[in-house]
N, C-alpha and C positions, 0 to 999 in steps of 0.2 A: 151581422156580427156573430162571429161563435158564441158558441157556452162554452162557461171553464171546465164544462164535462168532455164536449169535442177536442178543445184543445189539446186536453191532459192525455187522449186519444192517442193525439198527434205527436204529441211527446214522447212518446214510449214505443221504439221500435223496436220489431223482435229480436233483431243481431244488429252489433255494432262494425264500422269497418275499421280495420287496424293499422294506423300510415306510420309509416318509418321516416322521418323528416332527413334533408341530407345533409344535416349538420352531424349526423350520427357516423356519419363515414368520416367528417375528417376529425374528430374527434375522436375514434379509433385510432387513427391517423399518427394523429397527432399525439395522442398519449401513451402508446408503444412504441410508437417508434420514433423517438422525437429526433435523435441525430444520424447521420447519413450512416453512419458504421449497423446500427439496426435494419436501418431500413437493406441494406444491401447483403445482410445478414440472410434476411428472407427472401432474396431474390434466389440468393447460392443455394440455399433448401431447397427453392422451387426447381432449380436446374436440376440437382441432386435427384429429385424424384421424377424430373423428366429422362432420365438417363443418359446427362451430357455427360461427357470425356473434356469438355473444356468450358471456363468461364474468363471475359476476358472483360474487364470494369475498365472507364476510360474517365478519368476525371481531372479537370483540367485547374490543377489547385494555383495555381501562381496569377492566372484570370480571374480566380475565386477571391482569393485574397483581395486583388485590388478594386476586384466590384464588392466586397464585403464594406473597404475602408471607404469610398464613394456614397455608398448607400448606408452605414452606419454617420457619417455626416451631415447628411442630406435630411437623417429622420434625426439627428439631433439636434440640428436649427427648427425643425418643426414643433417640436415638442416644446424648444424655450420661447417659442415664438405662441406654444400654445395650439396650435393647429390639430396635436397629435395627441394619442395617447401613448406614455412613457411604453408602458407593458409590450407594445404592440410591433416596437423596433427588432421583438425578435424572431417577428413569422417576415421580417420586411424579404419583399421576393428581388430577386438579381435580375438585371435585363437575360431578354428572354433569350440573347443567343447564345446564352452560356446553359452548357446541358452537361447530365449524366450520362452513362449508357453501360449497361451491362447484359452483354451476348453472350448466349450458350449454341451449344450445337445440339441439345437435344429433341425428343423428337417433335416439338411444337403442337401445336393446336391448328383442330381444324373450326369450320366455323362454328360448326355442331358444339363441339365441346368447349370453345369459349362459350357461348350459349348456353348452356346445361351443366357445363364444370366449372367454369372459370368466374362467371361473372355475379351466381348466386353468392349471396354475402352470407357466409356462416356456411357453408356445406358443409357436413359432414363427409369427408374426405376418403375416408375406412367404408364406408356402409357399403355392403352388398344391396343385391337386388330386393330382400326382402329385412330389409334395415337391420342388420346386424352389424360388426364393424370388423371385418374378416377379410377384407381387402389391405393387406397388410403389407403387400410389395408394390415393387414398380411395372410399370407397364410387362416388361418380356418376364418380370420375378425375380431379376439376377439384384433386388436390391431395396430390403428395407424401408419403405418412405417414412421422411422426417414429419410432414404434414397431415391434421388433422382437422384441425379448427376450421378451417375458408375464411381464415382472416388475414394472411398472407398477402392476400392482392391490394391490401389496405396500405401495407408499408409504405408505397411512394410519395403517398400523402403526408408524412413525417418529414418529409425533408423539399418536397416540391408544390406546385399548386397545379401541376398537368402534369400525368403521365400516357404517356404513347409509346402503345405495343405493337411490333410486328412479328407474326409467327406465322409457319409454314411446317407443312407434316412432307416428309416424303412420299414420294409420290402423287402429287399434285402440283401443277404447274403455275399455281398461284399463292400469292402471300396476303392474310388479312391484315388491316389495318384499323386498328379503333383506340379513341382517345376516353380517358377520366379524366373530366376537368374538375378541378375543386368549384369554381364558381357555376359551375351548371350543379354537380348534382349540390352544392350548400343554398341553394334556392328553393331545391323543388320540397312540396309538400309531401309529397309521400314518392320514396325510391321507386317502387315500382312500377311508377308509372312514367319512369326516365328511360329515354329513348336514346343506345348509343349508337350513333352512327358508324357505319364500318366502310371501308373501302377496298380493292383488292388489287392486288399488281400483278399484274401478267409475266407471260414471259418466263415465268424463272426454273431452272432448272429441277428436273423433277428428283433427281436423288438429294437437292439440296432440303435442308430440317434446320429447325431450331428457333429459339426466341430472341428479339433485341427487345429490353425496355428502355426508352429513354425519357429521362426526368426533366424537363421545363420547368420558369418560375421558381429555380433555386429558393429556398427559403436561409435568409443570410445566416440564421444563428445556426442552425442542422446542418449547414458543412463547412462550419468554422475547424474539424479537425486537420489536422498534416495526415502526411500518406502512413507514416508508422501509425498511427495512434489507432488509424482505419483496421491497418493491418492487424495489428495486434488484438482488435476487437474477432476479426474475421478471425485467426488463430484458434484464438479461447475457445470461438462458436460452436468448431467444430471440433473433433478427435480421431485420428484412424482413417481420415481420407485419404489416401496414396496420390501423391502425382500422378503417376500414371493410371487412374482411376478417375480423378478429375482433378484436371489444374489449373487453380483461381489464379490470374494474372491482375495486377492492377497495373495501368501504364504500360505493360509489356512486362511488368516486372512478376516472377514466380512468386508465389506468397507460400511461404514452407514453413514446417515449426524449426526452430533452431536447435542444434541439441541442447540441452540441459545442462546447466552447469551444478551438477549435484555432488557434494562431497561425503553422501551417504544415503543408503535406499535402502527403506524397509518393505514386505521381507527380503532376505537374502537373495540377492540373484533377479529380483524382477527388476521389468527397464519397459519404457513410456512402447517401444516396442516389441515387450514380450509381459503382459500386467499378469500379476498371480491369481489364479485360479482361488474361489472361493465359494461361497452360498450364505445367503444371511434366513434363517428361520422364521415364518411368520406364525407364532405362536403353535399352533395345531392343526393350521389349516394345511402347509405348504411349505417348501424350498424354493427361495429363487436363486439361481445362478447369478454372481457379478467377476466382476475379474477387477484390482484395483493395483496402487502401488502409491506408498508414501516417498518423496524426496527430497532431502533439505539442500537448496542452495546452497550455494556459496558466498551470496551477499544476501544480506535481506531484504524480502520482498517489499513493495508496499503496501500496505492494510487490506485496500480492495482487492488483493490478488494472492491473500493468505489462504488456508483450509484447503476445503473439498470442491470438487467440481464434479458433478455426477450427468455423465452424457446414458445417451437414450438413444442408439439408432444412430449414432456420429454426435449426434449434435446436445448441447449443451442442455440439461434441464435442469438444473437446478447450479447454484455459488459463483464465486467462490465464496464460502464459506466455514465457520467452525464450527456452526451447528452449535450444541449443547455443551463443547467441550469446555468439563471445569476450569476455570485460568487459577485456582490457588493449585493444583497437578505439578509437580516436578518435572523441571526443565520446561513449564510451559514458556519461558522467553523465547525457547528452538524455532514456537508457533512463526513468530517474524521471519523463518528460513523456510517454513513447512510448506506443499503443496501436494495435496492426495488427488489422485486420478480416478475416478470408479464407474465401469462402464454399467449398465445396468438395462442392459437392453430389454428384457423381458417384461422389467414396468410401463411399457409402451408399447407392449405388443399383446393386451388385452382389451377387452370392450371395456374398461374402464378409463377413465379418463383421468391419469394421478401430477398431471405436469400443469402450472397455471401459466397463464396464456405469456404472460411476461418474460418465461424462462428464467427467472431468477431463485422460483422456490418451489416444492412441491405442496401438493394439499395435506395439509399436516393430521389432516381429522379423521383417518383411517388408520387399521391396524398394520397396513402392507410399509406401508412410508415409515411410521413409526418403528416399524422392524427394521427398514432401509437405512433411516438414521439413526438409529443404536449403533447400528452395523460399524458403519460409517466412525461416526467417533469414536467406540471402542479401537479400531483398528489407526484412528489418529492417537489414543493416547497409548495404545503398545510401541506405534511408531517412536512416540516423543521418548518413553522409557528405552527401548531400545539405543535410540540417538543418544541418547546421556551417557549409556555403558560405554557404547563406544568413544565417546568422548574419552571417560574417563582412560581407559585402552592407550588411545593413539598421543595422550598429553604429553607422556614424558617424551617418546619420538619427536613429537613437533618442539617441545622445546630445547631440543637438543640441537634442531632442525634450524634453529630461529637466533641467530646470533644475539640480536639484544635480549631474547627469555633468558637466552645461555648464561650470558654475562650474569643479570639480574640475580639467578641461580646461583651462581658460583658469588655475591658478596652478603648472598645469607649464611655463608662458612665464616662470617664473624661474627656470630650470633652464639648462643650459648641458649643448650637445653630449649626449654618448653619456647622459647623465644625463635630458635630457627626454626623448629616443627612450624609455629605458628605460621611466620610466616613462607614459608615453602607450601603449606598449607592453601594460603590464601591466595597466594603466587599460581598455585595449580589450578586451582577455581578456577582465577580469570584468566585462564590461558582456556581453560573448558571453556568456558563463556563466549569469550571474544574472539578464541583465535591467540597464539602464540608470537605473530608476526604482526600482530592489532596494532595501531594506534594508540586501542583504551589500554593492553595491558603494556606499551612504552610508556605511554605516563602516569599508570598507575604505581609501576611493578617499583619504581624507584622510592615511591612516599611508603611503602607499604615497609620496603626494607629498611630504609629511615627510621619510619617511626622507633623499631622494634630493636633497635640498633645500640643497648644498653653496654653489650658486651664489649664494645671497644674500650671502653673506661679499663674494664679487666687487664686487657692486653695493653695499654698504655702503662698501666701498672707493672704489672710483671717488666716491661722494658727499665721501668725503673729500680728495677729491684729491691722492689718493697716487700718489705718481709713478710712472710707466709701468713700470718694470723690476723695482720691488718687487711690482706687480700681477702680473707675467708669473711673477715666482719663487712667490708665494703659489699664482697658480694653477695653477703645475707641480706644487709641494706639495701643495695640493688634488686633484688629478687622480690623482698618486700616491697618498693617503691614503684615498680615491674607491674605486681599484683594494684596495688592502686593506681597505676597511672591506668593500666588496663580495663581496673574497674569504671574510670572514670570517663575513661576514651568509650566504654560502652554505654552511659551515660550519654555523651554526647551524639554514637552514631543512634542512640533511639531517639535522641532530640532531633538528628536529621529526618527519621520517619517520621516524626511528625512533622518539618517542615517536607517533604514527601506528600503527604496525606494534605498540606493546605494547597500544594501544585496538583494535585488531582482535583482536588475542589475547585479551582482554578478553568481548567482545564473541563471540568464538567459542565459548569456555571457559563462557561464561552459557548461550547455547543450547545447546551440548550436553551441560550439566548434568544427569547424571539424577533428583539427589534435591533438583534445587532449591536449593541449600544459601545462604545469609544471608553466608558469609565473604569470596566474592568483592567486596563491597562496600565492603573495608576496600579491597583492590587498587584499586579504581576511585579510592577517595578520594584515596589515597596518589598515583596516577599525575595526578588532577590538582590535586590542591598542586602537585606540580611542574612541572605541563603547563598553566595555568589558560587558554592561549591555545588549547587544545581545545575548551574550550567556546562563547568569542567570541573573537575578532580582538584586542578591545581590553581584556580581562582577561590582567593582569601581573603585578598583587603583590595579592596578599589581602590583606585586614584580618586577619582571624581566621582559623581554622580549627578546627571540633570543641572550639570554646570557651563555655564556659557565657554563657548570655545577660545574667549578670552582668557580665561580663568584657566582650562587645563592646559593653555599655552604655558601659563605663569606657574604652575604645579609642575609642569614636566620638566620646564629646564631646572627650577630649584632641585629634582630628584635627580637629572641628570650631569649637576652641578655645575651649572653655567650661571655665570653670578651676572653677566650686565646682557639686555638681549632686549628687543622690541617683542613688544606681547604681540601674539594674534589675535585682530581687530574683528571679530565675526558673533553674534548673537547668537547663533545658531546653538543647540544644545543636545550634546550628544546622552543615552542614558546611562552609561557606566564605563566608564575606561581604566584598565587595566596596566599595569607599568609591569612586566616578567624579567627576570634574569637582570635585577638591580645589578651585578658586579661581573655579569660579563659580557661579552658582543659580540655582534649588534646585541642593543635591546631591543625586545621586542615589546608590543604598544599591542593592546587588544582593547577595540570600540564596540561595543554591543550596544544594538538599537532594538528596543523593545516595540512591541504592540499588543494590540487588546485580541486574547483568545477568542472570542466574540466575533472580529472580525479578519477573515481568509488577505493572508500575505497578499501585496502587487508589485510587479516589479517598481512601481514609484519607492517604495519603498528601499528597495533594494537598493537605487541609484541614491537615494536619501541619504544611507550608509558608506557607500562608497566615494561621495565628496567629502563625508567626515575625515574618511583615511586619507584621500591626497591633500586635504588640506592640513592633516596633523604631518604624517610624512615631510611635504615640501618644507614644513614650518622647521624641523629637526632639522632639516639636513643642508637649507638655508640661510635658515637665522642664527639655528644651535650648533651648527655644525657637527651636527652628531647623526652617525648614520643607524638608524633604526629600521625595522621589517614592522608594516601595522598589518594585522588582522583582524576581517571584522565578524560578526558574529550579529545576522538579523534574524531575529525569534519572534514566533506568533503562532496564528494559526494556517498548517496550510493549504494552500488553495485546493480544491475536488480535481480529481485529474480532468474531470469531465465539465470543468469550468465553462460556463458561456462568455466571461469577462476577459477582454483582450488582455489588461493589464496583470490579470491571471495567468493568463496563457502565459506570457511573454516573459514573467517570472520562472514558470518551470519550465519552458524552453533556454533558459540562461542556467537553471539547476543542471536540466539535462544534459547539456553540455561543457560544463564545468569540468574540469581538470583534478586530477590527483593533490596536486602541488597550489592548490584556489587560494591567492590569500582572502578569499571572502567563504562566511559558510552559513546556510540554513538553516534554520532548525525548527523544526515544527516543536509544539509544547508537549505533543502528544510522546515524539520520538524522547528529546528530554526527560519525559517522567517515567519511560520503559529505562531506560540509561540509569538514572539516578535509585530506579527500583531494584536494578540487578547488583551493582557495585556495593549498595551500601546494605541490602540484604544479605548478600553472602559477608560483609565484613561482621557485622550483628551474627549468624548464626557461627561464623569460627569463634568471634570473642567470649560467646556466651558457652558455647563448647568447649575454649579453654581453661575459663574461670572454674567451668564444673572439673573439669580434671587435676585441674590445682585443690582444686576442694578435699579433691578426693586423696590426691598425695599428699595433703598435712593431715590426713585424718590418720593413713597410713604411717606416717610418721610419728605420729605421737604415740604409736604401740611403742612398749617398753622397750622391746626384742629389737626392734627399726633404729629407737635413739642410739640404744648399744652398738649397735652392730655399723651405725654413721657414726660414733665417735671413736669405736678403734681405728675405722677407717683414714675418720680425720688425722688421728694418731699417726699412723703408717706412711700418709704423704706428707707429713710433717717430716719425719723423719730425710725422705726421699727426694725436700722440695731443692731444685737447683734455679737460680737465675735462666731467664730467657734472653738469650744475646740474639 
């Protein structure tokens, strides 16, 4: 038997050995690159830096689809049956004869360098011979390389459970062949000691080159996207690649950037193919060279596709993003139109290491980056200032331009004094805003003129040829009644900020929900019963609410005055219905179905909504005989573009292809509370801006010299006043 002095001996070796288990790989894998648009991201770099001329992706989505709904079925009786774990249905793999494949024509690998370049995990990609990182081009040098890390060869793993490469160099008459299988190397104890087999194929022509990967073992939920969605990832990824430099094919189909639909670019004169020359300063130390260029669409973007996007060598390292930029900044609403480009190749072409491996952001904890993003939002928020001037520039054009602005324009000439300024005033805003030929500013431009619309009274007068003195007191009284309806109306738009401020609450309180929970929905409903001018402009009073479809059977034909009529027999309950344009036709019928911020829109939902409308529709135009247009309006939260949930997907694939003329529409709460912030913010700072100028001309007024010189006046058109015929 030992002593516990031998043993203790035996315990304590001099060095320990260090195993890399292979779960390590697919859990790189798997958490960078989790959907096929990444993974084939990094394949495009890798050809990139092989020096192909062509990339040609083959993926066979319509076979994917239908082994997705098969094997999404298959793991979902398992799981109620118990057999499964839930989580687990989203690595479920596709039968194996369905594969990726993405070939390049570059110039391949020989076995050597799979061996020594390719297959070590982590290489250091830049390092010369005596570990510096100064290998900074491509193989002949005519080309930048995107790669640094040696974690690139990990991508396939995100989306497959085996990938199999064949690559060949010119000049050699043979082609290697070697496989990564997730189940060999997620077994072994330690990587290094995993043995890949290789094969080779004869035969093959010696000027031919290049690499094919293809991907086995689909993983179902990583290439749940369509071909756009891929594409558009692939786009982003990179910058500045020329077709004929290298051109990514998916299907046979060219994958291009589209042009831009920009209806303004700062600065003056740069374009996505000529970016302006600049340098951002890193304190004391240095200049670095960027070239960038801001541009506001013409429709606005969606949220993940606002800001900055800073490439590095073609390829993305960092956004899209706002970075730092303050959102209380002027005209920051523009941001939903903004997209800045900034190339910054120089950050990448030093032995430092400033990009994190995800490409979504840099290392924020040095001085060089921090200089980079200064840069950067500085030159977004000159952007947004600049865009505003211009605005203001091109308004009265567009609304000259814009037959319904025109019109709106021309019936604030019944308006009198501080009352047409106002609103011409406000009418200008939202034509800045929105757009002149908007939707928002058709149905705003009409209540804004309305409200303000005192001076008719005036002119009804005068036709009746009421004598001068009673017009002058009417219209003191008016002018005074003016000032307090005004006062009061401002009153009321800060009571909307505050109903504002409890839909951000709202709206905050959803996202940061952690268990999702269905109750917040009741809050949403409640806040707009009473807020229904949250949702449009020109919703006031509901019909209904949360009332059985029997019920707004028996409320509409009453408002539509139909006195004998069989009810609609349905329990079903819709959360707000809207009756528009009581006295003229059609009327129109607006259904909104609410849900809980807390939990992301599904098309269930959607279809939810839209048997409300043909069952209100058929019911009018059947029972009432009354012909009506319904539109419906389903609000929530909405789904991540990057949803794994079918009924997700399948919701913004019915968005995305939705029509101009939709009698159904969307609305996420987020979009809503940007909407509701801009409209009734600019209402609040004209009112409060006119009230001060009114202030200011009865203070002027009541100098001595002022009353005098307005009562000869009065005196003089007394004299002069004639009837208006």
């Amino acid at each position: 038997m030992n002593s516990p002095n031998t043993i203790r001996q035996q315990d304590r070796p001099a060095e320990f050995p260090l195993k890399i288990q292979g779960g390590m790989l697919e859990a790189l894998g798997i958490n960078m690159y989790a959907t096929i648009g990444k993974c084939l991201v990094e394949f495009v770099a890798n050809a990139h830096d092989a020096e192909a001329t062509r990339v040609d992706i083959s993926i066979p989505f319509d076979a994917i689809e239908e082994a997705r709904g098969k094997a999404r079925e298959t793991a979902k009786a398992q799981v109620e049956a118990g057999d499964r774990d839930p989580f687990t249905v989203l690595l479920t793999p596709l039968p194996e004869d369905l594969k990726i494949t993405i070939s390049d024509d570059g110039h391949g690998m020989s076995p050597e360098q799979i061996e020594e370049r390719f297959l070590p995990v982590n290489r250091k990609r830049r390092e010369d011979a005596d570990g510096e990182e100064t290998v900074l081009t491509s193989e002949s040098g005519k080309r930048h390389v995107m790669g640094r890390k040696g974690l690139g060869k990990l991508a396939g793993f995100g989306a497959a459970t085996k990938v199999v490469i064949e690559t060949k160099r010119e000049g050699q008459d043979f082609a290697t062949v070697f496989t990564l299988d997730d189940a060999v190397i997620r077994e072994a104890e330690d990587i290094g000691e995993v043995r890949i087999p290789a094969e080779y194929i004869e035969g093959r022509p010696i000027e031919q080159k290049g690499t094919t990967v293809t991907l086995y073992g689909l993983k179902s939920d990583a290439v749940r996207y369509a071909f756009e969605t891929i594409a558009k990832q692939i786009r982003s990824a990179f910058f500045g690649i020329r077709a004929d430099e290298m051109a990514i094919h998916i299907n046979d189909t060219l994958i291009e950037q589209p042009d831009p639909d920009y209806v303004f670019v700062y600065p003056h004169g740069a374009s996505e193919d000529d970016l302006a020359d600049d340098e951002v300063q890193i304190g004391e130390l240095a200049t670095m060279p960027v070239r960038y260029m801001v541009g506001f669409r013409r429709q606005n973007l969606p949220t993940s596709q606002r800001g900055a996007r800073i490439y590095c060598n073609k390829r993305l390292a960092a956004g899209p993003s706002l970075f730092g930029l303050p959102t209380g900044m002027h005209n920051f609403h523009s941001q939903s139109y903004m997209e800045c480009i900034v190339q910054a190749d120089e950050l990448d072409r030093h032995g430092i290491d400033l990009i994190n491996t995800n490409r979504s952001q840099l290392r924020e904890d040095n001085e060089i980056v921090a200089a980079l993003l200064e840069f950067v939002e500085e030159r977004m928020r000159r952007a947004l200032a600049a865009h505003a001037k211009w605005k203001e520039e091109v308004v009265d054009d567009e609304i000259t331009k814009a037959p319904k602005a025109r019109f709106a324009m021309q019936m604030t000439s019944t308006l009198e004094g501080p009352a047409k300024a106002s609103a011409r005033r406000l009418l200008r805003r939202l034509a800045i805003e929105h757009g002149a030929d908007s939707r928002e500013f058709e149905e705003l431009a009409p209540l804004i003129v309305q409200t303000m619309n005192t001076g008719e009274v005036l002119i009804r007068l005068s036709h009746l040829e009421t004598n001068v003195e009673t017009i002058r007191q009417v219209a003191l009284n008016l002018i005074e009644l003016a000032d307090i309806e005004k006062s009061d109306a401002l009153k009321i738009y800060r009571g909307r900020r505050d109903a504002i401020n409890a839909l951000l609450a709202l709206v905050r309180k959803g996202e940061h929900e952690f268990w999702k929970k269905k109750g917040i929905e009741k809050e949403l409903h409640q806040l707009l019963k009473e807020e229904p001018w949250l949702i449009r402009p020109e919703f006031n009073r509901y019909l209904t609410s949360d009332e059985r479809l029997t019920n707004v059977s028996t409320m509409l034909a009453e408002h539509l005055g139909v006195d004998t009529q069989a009810a609609l027999d349905d329990p079903k309950r819709p959360d707000l219905v809207f009756l528009m344009s009581d006295t003229g036709q059609p009327h129109r019928i607006i259904v909104v179905e609410l849900k809980s911020t807390s939990l992301p829109l599904k098309h269930e939902h959607l279809v939810q909504l839209k048997g409300y409308m043909a069952k209100i529709e058929t019911y009018c135009r059947t029972e009432l005989n009354r012909k009506v247009t319904v539109h419906g309006y389903l609000i929530g939260s909405m789904p991540d573009e990057k949803t794994v949930n079918d009924d997700e997907r399948l919701l913004l694939h019915e968005i995305e292809k939705q029509g101009l003329n939709s009698e159904w529409s969307v609305m996420g709460t987020r979009s809503m509370l940007e909407y509701a912030q801009v409209a009734n913010g600019h209402a609040i700072a004209a009112m409060e801006k006119d009230l001060a100028d009114l202030d200011q001309d009865a203070e002027s007024e009541a100098d001595p010299e002022n009353v005098a010189a307005i009562q000869q006046n009065d005196g003089a058109e007394a004299h002069d006043c004639r009837p208006v015929t």
